[in-house]
C-alpha positions as CSV (number, residue, x, y, z in Angstrom):
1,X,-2.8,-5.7,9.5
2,X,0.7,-5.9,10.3
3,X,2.4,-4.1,13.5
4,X,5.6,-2.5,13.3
5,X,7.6,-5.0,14.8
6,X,6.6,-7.7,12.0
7,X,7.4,-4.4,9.2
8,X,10.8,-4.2,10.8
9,X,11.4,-8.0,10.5
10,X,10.3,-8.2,6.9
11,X,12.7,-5.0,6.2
12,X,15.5,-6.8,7.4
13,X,14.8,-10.0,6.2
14,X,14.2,-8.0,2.4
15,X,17.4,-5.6,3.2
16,X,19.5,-6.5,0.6
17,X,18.0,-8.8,-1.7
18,X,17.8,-6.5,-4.6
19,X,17.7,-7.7,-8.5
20,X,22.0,-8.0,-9.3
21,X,22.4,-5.4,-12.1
22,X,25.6,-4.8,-14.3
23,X,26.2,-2.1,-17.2
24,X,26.8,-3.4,-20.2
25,X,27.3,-2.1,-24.2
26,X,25.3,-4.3,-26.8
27,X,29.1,-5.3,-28.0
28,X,29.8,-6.7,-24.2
29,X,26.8,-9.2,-24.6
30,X,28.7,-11.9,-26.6
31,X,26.7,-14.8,-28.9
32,X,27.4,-17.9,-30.2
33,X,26.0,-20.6,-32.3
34,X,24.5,-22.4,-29.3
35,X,23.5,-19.6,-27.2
36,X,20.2,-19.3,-27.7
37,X,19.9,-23.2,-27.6
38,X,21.6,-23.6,-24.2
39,X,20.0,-20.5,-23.0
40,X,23.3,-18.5,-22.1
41,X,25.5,-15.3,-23.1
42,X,29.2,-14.2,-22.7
43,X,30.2,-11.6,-20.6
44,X,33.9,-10.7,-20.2
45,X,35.3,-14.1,-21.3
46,X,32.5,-16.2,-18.7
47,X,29.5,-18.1,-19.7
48,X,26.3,-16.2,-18.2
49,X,23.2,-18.5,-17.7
50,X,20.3,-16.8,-19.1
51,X,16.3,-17.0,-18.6
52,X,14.3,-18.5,-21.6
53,X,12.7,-14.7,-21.5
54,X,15.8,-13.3,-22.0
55,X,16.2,-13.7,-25.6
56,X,13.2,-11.8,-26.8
57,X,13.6,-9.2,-24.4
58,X,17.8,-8.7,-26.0
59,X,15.1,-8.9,-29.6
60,X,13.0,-6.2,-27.9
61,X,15.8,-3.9,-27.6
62,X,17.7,-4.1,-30.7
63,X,14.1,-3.8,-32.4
64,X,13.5,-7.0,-33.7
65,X,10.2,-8.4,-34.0
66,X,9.7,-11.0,-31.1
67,X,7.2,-12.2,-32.6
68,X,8.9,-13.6,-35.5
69,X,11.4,-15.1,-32.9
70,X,8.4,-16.5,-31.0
71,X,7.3,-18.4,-33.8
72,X,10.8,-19.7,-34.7
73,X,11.3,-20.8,-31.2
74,X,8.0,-22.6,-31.7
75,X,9.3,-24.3,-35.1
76,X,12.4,-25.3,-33.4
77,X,14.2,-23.1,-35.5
78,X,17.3,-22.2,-33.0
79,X,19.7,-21.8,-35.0
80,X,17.7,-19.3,-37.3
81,X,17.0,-17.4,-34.6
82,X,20.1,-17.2,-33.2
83,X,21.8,-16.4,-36.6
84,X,18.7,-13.8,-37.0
85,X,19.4,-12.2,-33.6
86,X,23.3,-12.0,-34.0
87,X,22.8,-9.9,-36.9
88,X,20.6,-7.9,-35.8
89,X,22.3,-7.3,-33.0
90,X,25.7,-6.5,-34.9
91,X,24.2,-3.9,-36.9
92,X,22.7,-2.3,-33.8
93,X,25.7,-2.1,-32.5
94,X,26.9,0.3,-35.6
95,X,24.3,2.6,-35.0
96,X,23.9,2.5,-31.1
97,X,27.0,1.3,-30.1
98,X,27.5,3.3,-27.7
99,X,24.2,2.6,-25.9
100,X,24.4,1.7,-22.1
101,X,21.8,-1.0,-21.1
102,X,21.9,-3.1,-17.6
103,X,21.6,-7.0,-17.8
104,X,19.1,-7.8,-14.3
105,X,20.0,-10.8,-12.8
106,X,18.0,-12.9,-10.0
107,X,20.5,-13.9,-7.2
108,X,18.3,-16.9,-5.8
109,X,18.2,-18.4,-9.6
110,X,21.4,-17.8,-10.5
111,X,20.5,-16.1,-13.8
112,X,20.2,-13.0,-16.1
113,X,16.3,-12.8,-16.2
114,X,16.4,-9.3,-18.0
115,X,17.8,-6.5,-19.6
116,X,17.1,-2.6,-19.7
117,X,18.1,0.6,-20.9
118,X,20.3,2.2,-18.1
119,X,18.1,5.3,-18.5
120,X,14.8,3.4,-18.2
121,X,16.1,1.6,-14.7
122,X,14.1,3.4,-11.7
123,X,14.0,1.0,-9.4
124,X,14.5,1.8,-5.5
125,X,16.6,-0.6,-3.7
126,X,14.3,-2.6,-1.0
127,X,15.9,-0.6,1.9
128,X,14.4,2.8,0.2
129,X,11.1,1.3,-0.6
130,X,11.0,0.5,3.6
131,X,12.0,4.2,3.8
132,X,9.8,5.4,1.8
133,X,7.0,3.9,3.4
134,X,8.2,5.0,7.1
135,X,8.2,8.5,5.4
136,X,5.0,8.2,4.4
137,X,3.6,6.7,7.4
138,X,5.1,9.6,9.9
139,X,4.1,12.3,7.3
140,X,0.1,10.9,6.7
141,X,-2.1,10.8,9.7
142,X,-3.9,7.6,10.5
143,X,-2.0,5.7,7.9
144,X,-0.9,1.7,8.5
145,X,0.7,-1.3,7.2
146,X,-2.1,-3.7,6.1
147,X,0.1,-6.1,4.6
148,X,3.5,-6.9,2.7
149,X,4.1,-9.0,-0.4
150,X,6.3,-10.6,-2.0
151,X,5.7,-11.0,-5.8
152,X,8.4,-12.9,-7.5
153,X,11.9,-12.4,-8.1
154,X,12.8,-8.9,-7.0
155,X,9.0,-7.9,-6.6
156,X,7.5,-6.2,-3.1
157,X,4.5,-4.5,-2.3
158,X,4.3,-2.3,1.1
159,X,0.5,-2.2,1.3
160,X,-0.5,1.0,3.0
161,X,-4.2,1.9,4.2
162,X,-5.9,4.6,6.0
163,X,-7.9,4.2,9.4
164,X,-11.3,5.7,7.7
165,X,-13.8,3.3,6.9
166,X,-16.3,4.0,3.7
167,X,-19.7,1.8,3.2
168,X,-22.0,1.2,0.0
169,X,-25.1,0.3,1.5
170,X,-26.8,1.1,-1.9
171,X,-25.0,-2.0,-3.1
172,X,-25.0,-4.2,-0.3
173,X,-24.7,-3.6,3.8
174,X,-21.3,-5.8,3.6
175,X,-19.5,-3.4,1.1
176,X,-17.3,-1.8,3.4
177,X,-13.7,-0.6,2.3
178,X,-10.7,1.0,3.5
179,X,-8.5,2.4,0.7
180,X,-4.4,3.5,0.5
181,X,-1.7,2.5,-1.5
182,X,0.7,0.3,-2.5
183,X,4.6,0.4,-2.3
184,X,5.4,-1.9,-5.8
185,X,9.0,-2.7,-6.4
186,X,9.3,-4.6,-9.9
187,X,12.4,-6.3,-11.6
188,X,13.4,-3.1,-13.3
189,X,11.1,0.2,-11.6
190,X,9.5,1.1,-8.4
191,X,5.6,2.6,-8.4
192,X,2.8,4.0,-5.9
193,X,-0.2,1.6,-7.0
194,X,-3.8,2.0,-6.0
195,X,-4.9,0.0,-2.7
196,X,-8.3,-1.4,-1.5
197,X,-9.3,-3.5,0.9
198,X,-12.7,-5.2,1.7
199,X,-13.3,-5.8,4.7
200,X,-16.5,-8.5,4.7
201,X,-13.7,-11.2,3.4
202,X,-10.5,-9.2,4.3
203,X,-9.4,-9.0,0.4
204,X,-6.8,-6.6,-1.1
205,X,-6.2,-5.5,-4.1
206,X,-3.9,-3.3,-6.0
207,X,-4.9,-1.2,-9.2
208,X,-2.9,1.2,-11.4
209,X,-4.5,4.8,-11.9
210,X,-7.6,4.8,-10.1
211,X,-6.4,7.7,-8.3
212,X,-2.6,7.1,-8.7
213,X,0.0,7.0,-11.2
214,X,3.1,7.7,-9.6
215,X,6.5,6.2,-11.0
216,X,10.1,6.6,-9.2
217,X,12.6,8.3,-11.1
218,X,12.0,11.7,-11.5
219,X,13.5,13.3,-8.7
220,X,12.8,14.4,-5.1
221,X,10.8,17.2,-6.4
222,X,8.1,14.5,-7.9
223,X,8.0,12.8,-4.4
224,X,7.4,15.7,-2.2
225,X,4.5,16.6,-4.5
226,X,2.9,13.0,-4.3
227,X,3.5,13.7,-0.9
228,X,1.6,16.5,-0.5
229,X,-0.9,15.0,-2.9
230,X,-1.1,12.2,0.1
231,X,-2.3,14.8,2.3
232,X,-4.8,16.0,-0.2
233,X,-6.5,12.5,-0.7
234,X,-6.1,11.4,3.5
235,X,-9.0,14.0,4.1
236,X,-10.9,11.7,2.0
237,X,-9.4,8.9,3.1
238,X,-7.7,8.1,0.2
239,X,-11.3,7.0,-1.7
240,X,-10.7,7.5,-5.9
241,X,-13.4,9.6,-7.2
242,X,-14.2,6.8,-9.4
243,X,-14.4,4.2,-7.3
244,X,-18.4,4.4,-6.7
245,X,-19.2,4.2,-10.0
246,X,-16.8,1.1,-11.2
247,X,-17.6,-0.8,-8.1
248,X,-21.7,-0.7,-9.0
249,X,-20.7,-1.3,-12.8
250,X,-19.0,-4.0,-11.8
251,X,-21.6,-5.6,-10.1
252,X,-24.1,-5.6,-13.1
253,X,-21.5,-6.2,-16.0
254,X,-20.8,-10.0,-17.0
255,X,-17.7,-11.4,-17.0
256,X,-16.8,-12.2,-20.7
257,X,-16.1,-16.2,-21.0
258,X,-12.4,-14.4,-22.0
259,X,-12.0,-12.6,-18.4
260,X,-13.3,-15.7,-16.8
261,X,-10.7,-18.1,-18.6
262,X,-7.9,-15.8,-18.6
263,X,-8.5,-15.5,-14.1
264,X,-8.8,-19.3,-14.0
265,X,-6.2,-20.1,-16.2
266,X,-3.9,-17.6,-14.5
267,X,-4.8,-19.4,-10.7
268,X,-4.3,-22.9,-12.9
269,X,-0.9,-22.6,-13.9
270,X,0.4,-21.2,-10.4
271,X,-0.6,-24.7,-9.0
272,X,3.4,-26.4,-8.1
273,X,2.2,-29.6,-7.8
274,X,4.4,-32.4,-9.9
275,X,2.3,-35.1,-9.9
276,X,0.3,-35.1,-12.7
277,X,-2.4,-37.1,-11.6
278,X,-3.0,-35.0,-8.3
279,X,-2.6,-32.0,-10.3
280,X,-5.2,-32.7,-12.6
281,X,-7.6,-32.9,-9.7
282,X,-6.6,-29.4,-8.1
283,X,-6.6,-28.1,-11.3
284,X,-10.5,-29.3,-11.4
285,X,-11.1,-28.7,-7.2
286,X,-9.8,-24.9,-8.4
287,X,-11.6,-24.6,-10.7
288,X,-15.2,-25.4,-9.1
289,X,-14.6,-23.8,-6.1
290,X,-13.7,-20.3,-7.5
291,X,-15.0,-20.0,-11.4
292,X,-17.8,-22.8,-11.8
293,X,-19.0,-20.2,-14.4
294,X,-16.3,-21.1,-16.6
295,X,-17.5,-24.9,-17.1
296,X,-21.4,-23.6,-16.8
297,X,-20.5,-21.2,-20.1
298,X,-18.2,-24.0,-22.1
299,X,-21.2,-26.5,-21.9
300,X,-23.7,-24.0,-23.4
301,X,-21.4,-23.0,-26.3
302,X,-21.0,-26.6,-26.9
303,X,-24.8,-27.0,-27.1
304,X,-24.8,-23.7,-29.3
305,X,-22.7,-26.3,-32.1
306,X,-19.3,-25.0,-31.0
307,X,-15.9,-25.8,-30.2
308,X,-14.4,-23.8,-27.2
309,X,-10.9,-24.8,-28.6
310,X,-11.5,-23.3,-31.4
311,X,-12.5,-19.8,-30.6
312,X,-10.4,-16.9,-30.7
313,X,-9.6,-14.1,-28.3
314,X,-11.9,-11.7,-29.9
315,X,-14.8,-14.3,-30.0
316,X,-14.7,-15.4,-26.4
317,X,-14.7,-11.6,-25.4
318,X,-18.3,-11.6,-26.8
319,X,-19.8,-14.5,-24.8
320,X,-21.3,-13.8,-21.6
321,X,-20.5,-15.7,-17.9
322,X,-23.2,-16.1,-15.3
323,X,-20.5,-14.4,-13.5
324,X,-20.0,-10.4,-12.5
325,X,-17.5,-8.9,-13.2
326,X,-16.9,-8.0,-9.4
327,X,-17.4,-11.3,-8.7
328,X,-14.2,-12.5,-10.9
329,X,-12.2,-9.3,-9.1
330,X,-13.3,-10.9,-5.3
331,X,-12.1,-14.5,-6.1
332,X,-8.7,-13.4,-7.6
333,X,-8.2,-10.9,-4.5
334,X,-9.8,-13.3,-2.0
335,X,-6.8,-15.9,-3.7
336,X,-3.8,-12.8,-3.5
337,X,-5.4,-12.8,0.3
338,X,-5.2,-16.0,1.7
339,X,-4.2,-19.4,2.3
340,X,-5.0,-22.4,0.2
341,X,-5.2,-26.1,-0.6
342,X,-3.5,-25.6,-3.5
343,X,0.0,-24.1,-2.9
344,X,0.3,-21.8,-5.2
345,X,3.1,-19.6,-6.6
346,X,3.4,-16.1,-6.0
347,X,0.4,-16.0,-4.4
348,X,0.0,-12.6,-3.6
349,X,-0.4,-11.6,-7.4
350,X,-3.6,-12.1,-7.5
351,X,-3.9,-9.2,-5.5
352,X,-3.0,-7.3,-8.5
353,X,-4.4,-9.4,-11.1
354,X,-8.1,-8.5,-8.9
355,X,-7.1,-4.7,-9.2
356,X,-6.0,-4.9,-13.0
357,X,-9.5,-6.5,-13.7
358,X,-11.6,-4.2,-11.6
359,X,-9.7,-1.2,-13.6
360,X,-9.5,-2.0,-16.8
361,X,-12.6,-1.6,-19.4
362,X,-14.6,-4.8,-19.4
363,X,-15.2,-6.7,-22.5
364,X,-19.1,-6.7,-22.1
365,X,-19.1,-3.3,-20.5
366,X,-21.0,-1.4,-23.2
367,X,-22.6,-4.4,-24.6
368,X,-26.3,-3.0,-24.6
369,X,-25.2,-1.2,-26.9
370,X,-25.6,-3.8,-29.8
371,X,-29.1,-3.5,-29.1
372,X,-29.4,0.0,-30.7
């Protein structure tokens, strides 16, 4: 829990540091030969430095299949690309030239990370987001500030959570939660999330539409009913009706050997050490402190006859863990929650990689019913 001293600091020390956004035709977004190749644009006669992202979102929005451009960037093929996205590009511009989109830059990089249809931009500025949240804690009674994240360029979740505690002794005497929302300011929208925090290991998470689905954008109106929907859910201290139910699912389902290497994979590659050598042990310490399921399941489908490597998506999401479900969603949030040994980037994201998982439908979730 945060007081409001330490939310005051963090609002002025976030005032301000919003994505950089400028309007733009497709015909204002000039590219050359080498454009894709030294991964920048030209705006009004200047060289732009772009993200390697960039590219296939411009694809994206002149409708060209990314994929295609995935695989050429994987060939090498530059120049076919870039020949394949001028033209596409061009004959956009014929039929939607006068199309307004907004190129999002990141300040602290120095580079256009994104780009947007001027319509489809909802995103509040940081100082709002504060706002909003001092709206909603003056308007909701018992509500406070359990935490604030920062998620990556131009992300920020205000976590908010009401006083009233809620047990599951049917599950376990240590499954005690407290439940609000969460304030989520992305690169190019603002949202009201899902919150939930456990209080036997103090881990949060944040999911999309167990009881919310709120998105910025559509007016004052919109807000004052969310508001009022606030209201609704405080006199049940903010608990999703589903909540019950997914949490005891979760503790029964197994983990697919796809969940488990997609959470270990995503904690993995957030490691920022540059030595290889002590990299390679973190990646290893990581992974038997939080998923030793993972390495438990890849022996046994190497004693099955085979390869790991060579399995696809749709075949790993049929091989079970010894791990629950829940018990993936509590070492992701525990991670988004706290301090570690290994340094990881943008931390906090597991909070909402935890909450994704525990909201989604599970691989193995109706798995029994093979067996009919």
């Amino acid at each position: 829990m945060i007081n409001q001293s330490q939310f005051n600091q963090a609002k002025e020390e976030l005032s301000g540091l919003d994505p950089l956004v400028k309007r733009v035709k497709l015909s204002d977004i000039i590219l050359n030969d080498n454009s894709i190749k030294h991964n920048s644009i030209e705006i009004e006669g200047s060289r732009v430095p772009v993200s390697d992202k960039f590219f296939n979102r411009l694809g994206q929005m002149v409708n060209l299949n990314t994929g295609l451009m995935g695989k050429m960037a994987k060939g090498g093929d530059k120049e076919i690309e870039t020949k394949l996205l001028q033209s596409v590009k061009a004959y956009s511009e014929t039929r939607d030239g006068g199309k307004e989109f907004l190129l999002v830059g990141d300040g602290a990089s120095h580079q256009v990370t994104n780009i947007v249809r001027a319509d489809k931009y909802h995103r509040l500025s940081n100082d709002t987001l504060f706002a909003t949240a001092d709206t909603i804690l003056n308007e909701i009674p018992d509500m406070h500030i359990e935490s604030i994240d920062r998620t990556g360029p131009g992300g920020v979740s205000i976590n908010l959570i009401h006083g009233s505690q809620v047990g599951y002794e049917k599950i376990g005497k240590d499954e005690v939660f407290r439940f609000g929302i969460s304030l989520v300011n992305g690169a190019t929208s603002s949202r009201v999330d899902d919150f939930f925090y456990r209080l036997a290991c103090a881990n949060g998470a944040v999911a999309r539409n167990l009881n919310t689905a709120f998105e910025f954008g559509n007016g004052d109106e919109a807000f004052r009913k969310l508001l009022e929907q606030m209201s609704g859910w405080a006199k049940a201290g903010f608990v999703p009706r589903t909540f019950q139910d997914r949490l005891e699912r979760a503790m029964v389902t197994k983990a697919s050997y796809s969940e488990v290497e997609k959470a270990l994979y995503s904690v993995t590659g957030a490691i920022g050490e540059k030595d290889f050598d002590m990299a390679a042990k973190l990646v290893k310490g990581a992974e038997q402190q939080f998923f030793p399921e993972y390495d438990a399941a890849t022996k046994r489908i190497f004693r099955a006859g085979h390869n790991p490597l060579s399995l696809t998506d749709a075949q790993k999401k049929f091989i079970k863990t010894d791990a629950t479900v829940w018990d993936v969603v509590n070492e992701l949030t525990w991670i988004g929650s706290h301090d570690t040994i290994f340094d990881l980037k943008n931390s906090k994201g597991f909070k909402v990689a935890g909450g994704n998982l525990f909201a989604k439908t599970w691989d193995l979730e109706h798995a029994g019913l093979a067996q009919i």
